[in-house]
C-alpha positions in Angstrom: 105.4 44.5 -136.3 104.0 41.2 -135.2 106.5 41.5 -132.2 104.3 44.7 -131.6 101.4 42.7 -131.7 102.9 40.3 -129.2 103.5 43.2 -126.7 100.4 44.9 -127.2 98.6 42.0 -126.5 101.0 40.1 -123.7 100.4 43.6 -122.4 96.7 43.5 -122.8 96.1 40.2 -120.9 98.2 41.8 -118.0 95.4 44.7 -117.7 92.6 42.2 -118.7 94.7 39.7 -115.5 94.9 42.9 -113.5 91.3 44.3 -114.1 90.3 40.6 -113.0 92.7 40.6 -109.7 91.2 43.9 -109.0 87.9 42.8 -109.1 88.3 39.4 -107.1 89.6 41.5 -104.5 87.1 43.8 -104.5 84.2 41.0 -104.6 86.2 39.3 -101.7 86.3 42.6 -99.6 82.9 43.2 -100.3 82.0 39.7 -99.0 84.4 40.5 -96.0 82.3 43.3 -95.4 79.2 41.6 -95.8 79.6 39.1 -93.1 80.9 41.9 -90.7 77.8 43.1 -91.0 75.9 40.1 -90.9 78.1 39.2 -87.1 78.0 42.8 -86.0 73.9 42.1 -86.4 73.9 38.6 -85.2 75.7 40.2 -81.9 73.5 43.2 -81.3 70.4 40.8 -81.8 71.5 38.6 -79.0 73.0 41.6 -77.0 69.3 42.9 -77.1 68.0 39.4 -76.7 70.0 39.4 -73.7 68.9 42.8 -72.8 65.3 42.0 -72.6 66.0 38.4 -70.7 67.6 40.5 -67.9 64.8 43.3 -68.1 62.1 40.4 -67.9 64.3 38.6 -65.2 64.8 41.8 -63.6 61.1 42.6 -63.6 60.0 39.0 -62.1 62.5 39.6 -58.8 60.5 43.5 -58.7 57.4 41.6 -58.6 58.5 39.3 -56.0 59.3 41.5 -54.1 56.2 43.3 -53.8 54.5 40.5 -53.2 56.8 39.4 -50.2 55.8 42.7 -49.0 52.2 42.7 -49.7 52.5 39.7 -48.0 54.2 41.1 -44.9 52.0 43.7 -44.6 48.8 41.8 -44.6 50.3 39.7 -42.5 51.6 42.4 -40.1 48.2 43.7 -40.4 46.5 41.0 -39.6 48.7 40.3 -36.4 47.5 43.8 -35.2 44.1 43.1 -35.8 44.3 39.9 -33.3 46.4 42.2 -31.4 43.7 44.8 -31.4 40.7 43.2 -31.1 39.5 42.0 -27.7 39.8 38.3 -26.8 37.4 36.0 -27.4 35.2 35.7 -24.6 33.6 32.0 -23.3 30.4 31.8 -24.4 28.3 31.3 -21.2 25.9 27.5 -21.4 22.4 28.7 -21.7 19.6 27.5 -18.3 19.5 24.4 -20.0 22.8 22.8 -20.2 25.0 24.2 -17.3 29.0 24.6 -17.5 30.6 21.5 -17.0 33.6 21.0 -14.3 36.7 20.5 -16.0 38.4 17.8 -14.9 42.3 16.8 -15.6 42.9 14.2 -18.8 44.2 10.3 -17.2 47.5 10.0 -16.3 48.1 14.4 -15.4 49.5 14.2 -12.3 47.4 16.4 -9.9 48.8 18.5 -7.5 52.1 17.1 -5.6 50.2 13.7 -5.6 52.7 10.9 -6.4 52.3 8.8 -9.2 51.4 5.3 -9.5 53.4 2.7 -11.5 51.1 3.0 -14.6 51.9 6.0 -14.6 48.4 7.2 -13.2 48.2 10.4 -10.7 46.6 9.1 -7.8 43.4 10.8 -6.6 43.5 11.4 -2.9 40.4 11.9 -0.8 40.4 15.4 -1.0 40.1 15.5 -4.9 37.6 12.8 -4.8 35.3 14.7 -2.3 36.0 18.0 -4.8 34.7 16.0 -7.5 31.6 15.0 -5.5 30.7 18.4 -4.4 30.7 19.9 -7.9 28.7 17.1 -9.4 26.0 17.8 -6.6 26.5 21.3 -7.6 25.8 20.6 -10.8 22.5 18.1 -10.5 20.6 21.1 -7.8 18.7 23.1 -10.5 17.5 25.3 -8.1 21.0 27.1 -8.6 20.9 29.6 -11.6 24.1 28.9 -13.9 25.8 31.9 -12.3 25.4 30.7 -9.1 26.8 26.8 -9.9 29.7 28.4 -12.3 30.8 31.2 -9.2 30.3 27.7 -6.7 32.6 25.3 -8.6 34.7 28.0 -9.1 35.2 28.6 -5.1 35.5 24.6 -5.1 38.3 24.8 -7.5 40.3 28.0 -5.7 40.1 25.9 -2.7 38.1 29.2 -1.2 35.6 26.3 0.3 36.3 23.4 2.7 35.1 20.4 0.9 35.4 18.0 3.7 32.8 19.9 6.0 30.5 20.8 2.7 30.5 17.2 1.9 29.5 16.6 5.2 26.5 19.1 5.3 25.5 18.0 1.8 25.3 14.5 3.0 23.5 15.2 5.9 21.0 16.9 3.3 20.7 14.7 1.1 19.9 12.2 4.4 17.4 14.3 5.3 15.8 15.2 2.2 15.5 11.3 1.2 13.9 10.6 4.5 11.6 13.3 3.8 10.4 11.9 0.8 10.2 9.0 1.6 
């Protein structure tokens, strides 16, 4: 009998070993599981993270985009506008203040004239006695503006021989000095 005992409870300890086995395993597949889950999470939380950093990136190019265009439109607009709308016409100088005579910068050549060594255009008589009849133009204010702007104008298409109207204007002025004096 006490060899029966022995048995019984050799074979006890074996279930009670077993029963223990068992449930380490099954703790150790339940924590298996567990962090399965807890990764499997973890991924889809980043994968949506993800998600949602490409739909926000995704969005910000969108909204470029339409602004490029918004801006190319305006822009194109804009260029039709100019395009449209008439050019801007020179204001005309009031009684006043007549136009002035535009005269080249220093150192444009004029004309076929040659150049000196500094690089100055040399004036030649005929530019010189251009200059003069547009400034005499400009004192006479007995000549409305139209009248000195059409004038000059004639100077400057060479439409009027300077030479000869420098002449008569001298022999003007002559006679008009003598006159009051």
């Amino acid at each position: 009998e006490a060899q029966r005992k022995k048995t019984e409870e050799r074979r006890k300890a074996q279930e009670q070993a077993e029963k223990q086995r068992k449930l380490e395993l099954e703790a150790e597949e339940k924590r298996q599981r567990e962090e399965a889950e807890k990764k499997a999470k973890e991924e889809a939380a980043r994968q949506k993270k993800a998600a949602k950093q490409a739909a926000k990136q995704q969005e910000k190019q969108q909204q470029a985009q339409q602004q490029a265009q918004q801006q190319a439109a305006q822009a194109q607009a804009q260029a039709q506008a100019q395009a449209a709308a008439p050019p801007p016409q020179t204001q005309t100088a009031p009684a006043a203040q007549p136009p002035r005579a535009v005269t080249p910068p220093p150192g444009a050549s004029s004309g076929g004239a040659p150049a000196s060594p500094g690089g100055m255009a040399e004036e030649t008589e005929e530019e010189k006695l251009k200059r003069q009849q547009m400034a005499a133009i400009m004192r006479d204010r007995q000549l409305t503006p139209v009248e000195r702007q059409s004038r000059i104008q004639a100077i400057l298409a060479g439409k009027v021989d300077v030479s000869s109207a420098a002449a008569a204007a001298a022999a003007s002025s002559a006679s008009s000095s003598s006159a009051a004096a």
